[in-house]
N, C-alpha and C positions, 0 to 999 in steps of 0.2 A: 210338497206331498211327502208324507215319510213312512218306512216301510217297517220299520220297527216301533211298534204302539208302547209295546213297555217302557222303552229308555224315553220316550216322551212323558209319559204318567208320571215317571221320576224325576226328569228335568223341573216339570212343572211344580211334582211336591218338593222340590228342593228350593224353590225360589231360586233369587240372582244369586245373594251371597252363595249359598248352595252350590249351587251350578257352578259357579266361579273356583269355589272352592277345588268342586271335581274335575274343571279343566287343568286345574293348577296341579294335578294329584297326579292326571294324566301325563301329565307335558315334566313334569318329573321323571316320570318314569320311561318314558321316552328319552329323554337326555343323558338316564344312565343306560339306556339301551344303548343306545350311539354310543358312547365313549364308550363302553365295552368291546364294542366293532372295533374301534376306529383303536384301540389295543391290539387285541389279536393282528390285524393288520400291521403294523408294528413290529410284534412278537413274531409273525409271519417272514419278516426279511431278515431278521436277526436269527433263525435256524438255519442261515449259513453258518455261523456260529458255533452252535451248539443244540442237536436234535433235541434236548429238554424243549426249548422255547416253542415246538411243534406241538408240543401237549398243552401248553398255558395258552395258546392260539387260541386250540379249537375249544377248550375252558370256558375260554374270554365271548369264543361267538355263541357259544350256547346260550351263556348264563344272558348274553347280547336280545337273543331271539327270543326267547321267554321273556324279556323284561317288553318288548314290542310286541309280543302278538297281542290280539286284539285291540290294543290300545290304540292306535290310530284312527279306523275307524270309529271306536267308542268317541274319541276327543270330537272326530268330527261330527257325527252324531248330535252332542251336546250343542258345540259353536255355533253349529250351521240353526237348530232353532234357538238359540238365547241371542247370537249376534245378527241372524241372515234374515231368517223367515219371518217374523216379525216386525222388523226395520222396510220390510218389501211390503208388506199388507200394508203396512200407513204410507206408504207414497204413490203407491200404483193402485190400480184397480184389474180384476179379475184375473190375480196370480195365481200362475202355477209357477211351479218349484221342485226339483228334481236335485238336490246336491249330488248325487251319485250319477247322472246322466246327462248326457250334451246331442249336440249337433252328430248327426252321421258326417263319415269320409265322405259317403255321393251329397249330402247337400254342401258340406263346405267347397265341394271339389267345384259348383257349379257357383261360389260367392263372386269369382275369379278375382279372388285377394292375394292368394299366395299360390308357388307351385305346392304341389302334392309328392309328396314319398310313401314313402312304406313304410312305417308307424304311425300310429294317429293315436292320440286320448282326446277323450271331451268329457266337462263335466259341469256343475252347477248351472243344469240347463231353468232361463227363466223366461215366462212367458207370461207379460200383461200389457196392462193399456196405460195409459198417461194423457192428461190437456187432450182426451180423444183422440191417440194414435196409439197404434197396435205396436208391439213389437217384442223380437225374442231375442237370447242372449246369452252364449254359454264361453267358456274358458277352452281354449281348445290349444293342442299341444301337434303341430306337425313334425317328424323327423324323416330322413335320411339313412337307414344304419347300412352299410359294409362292410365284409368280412374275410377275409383271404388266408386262409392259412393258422398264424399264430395271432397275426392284427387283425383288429377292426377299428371301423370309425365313425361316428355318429355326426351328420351336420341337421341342426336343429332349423329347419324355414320357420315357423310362425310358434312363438311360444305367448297367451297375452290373449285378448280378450275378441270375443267375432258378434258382432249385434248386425238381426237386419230388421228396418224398418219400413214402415207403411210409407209409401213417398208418393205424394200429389201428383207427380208429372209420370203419366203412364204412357207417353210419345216419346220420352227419352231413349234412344237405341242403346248405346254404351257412353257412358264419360268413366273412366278409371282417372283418379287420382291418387298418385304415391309420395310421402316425403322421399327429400333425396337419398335418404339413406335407409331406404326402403329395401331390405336384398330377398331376391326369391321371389318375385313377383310375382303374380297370376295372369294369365292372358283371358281378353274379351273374348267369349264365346258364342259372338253373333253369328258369323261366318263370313262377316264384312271387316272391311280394310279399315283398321284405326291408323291415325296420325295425332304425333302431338303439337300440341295447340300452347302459343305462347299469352298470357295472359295480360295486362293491361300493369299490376303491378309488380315492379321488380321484386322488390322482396319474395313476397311471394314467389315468381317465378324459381327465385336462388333458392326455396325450400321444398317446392314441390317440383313435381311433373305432372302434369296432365294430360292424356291422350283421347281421344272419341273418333267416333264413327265418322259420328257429325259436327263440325268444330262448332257450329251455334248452337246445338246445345250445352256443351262447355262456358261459353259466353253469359247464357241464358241461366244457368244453372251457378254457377260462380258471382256472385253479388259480391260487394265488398263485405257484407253483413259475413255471409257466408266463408268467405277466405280467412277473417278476421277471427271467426270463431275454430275456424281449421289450425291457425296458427297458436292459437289459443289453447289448443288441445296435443299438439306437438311439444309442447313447454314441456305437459306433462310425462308422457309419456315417449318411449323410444324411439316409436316410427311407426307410424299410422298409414291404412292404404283405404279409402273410397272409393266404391262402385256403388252407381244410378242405372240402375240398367230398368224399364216397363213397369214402374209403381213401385221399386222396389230398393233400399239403400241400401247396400251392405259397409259396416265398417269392421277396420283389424286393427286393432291397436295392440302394437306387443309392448310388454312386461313382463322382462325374466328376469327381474328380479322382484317382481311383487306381486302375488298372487291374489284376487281379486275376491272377496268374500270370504278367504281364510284366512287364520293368526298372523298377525305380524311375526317376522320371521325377526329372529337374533335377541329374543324379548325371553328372561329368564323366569318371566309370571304375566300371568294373563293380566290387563287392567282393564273394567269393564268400563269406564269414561275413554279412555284410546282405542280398544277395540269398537265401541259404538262410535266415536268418532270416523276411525277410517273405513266400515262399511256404510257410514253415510258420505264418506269420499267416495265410493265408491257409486253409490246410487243419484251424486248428483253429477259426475261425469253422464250418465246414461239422460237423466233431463237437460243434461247442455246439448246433448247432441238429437236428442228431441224436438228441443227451440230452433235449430236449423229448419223441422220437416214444418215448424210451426210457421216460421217465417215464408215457407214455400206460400202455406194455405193462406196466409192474408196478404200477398202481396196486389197490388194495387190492379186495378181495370186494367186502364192502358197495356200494363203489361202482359196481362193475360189474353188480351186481344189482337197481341203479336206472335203470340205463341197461336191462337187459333190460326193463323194466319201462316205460318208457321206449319202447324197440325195438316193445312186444307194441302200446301204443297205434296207433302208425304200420303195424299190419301194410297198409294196405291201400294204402299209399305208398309204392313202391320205384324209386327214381332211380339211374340206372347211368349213370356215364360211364366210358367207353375210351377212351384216349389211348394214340395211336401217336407215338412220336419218332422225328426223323432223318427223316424223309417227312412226306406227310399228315397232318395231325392231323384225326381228326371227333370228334364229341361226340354220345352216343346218349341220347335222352331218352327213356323209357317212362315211362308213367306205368296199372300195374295197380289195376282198381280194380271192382265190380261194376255191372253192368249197361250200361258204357262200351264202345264200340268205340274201339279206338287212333286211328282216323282221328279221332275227336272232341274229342280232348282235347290235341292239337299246337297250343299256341299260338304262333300267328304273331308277327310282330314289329307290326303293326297293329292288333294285339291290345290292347284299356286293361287295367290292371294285375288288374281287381277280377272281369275276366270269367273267373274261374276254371272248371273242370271239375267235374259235379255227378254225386252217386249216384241211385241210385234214390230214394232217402227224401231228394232236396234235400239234403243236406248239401255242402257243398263242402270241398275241399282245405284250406283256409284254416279252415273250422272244423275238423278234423280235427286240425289243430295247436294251435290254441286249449285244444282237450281237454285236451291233456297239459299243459297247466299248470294245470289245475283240481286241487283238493286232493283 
């Protein structure tokens, strides 16, 4: 969806050549923006020297800032429909598209992919369907910054890419999965005590971690199809984190060094056969991890008759979360169970891990789950 009609009327009457042309016009003039900065900066340290070089500085940043304003946005403007918006309508079904907007802090705060700081951007938020699964998807930037004095100092947790999908299994409480070298991690926001769970194959084990609520759902949820395609997707990118939490997947894949539906970076002219190539890298990352929720929906009887089975143990545990995107996010925690009042069983964050919520007959939450791994 774009919010300026005219530079679209002109993208359009310009055609590709056109269009290409004018990113290239762009990204010129952008690049002597930068070296003009990246001068003054320069001429900045060498006024210990000799106060002239104080005036060729600030020269250098003017003539810098005039060479960049506007231009940025215009470039992305152009890119995002000749390279983005179009390449998304022929693969998906009922998109939307927002280059200039993402995911809020409260809904990513509730993916529990990463910790949260105190800056946030989000942007190229996309929302369609695929093989009939729903799902949204935006580039999202968390930081850290500090300040004291003369210093400060920024640590970046999540720079790279946050998708959540429509997921078949809506009895799943938590499974978090992180590569090892996953830093900054998010904590499960059930209010239940996760443990991590060793999985069947070593490799695997040596790249990820997994932790859950429930260790058979991790079991259950974790197929070799599924590992296979996780490790398949760690090749590509830096370090990947999974949450299954109640019908719903979230994934975090970071790349800081590649930005996901915008120009190849270090590229001195735009080329429209490479630039349409790697936002279709781009779009087919998001159907690989699709064919995962696909593999969930056809897996076989049997198995889904273990899960009911499975499902019938837990009847007296039902955790719902709601997430709203594009505003607000909140996160609703019920926990049904007999002879509890809801008021009772809302644990706080001051809460220790082990004070769980109890039935009539003492039993707790926590042994409830236990059950179902009994033979």
């Amino acid at each position: 969806m774009w919010q300026n009609s005219e530079i679209n009327t002109d993208v359009r009457a310009m055609g590709i050549a056109g269009s290409v042309d004018e990113l290239n016009m762009l990204k010129s003039r952008q690049n002597v923006g930068i070296c003009s900065i990246g001068i003054a900066v320069i001429l900045m340290v060498l006024t210990a020297i000799s106060p002239i070089f104080l005036l060729f500085s600030i020269a250098f940043i003017v003539f810098g800032i005039i060479k960049l304003r506007g231009t940025n946005r215009s470039f992305k403007l152009i890119y995002k429909q000749l390279f983005v918006e179009e390449p998304l309508r022929r693969n998906f079904s009922n998109v939307i598209y927002h280059w200039d907007k993402g995911f809020t802090s409260d809904a990513v705060s509730q993916f529990g992919l990463c910790c949260m700081g105190n800056r946030f951007h989000s942007e190229d938020y996309i929302c369609a369907g695929y093989n009939g699964v729903n799902f949204e998807l935006s580039q999202v930037k968390v930081q850290y910054h500090t300040s004291s004095g003369k210093s400060s100092h920024t640590v970046t947790y999540f720079d790279g890419r946050m998708m959540v999908v429509d997921f078949p299994e809506k009895m799943v409480l938590s499974v978090q999965i992180f590569s090892d070298n996953f830093a900054y991690r998010g904590r499960q926001l059930t209010g239940l005590r996760d443990e991590k769970v060793e999985m069947e194959s070593v490799n695997f084990n040596k790249h990820f971690d997994v932790r859950a609520v429930n260790p058979h759902d991790a079991f259950y949820l974790l197929t070799p199809q599924f590992m296979e395609r996780l490790e398949l997707l760690l090749k590509k990118y830096h370090s990947i984190a999974v949450h299954v939490s109640n019908g719903k997947m979230f994934i975090g894949m970071k790349e800081p060094y590649n930005d996901a539906f915008d120009a190849k970076r270090g590229v001195k002219s735009i080329s429209y056969p490479d630039e349409m190539a790697k936002v279709q890298g781009d779009i087919d990352d998001i159907k690989a991890i699709i064919s995962i929720v696909k593999d969930m929906q056809n897996r076989p009887g049997p198995v889904k008759n273990d899960r009911m089975q499975l499902d019938q143990s837990l009847k007296n545990v039902n955790l719902q979360n709601t997430f709203m995107f594009g505003g607000a996010a909140m996160m609703q925690r019920n926990v049904m169970r007999q002879n509890v009042m809801p008021q009772d069983i809302v644990r706080q964050n001051t809460m220790p891990p082990d004070a769980l919520p109890q039935q009539g007959d003492g039993t707790t939450v926590k042994d409830l789950l236990k059950q179902q791994m009994q033979p």
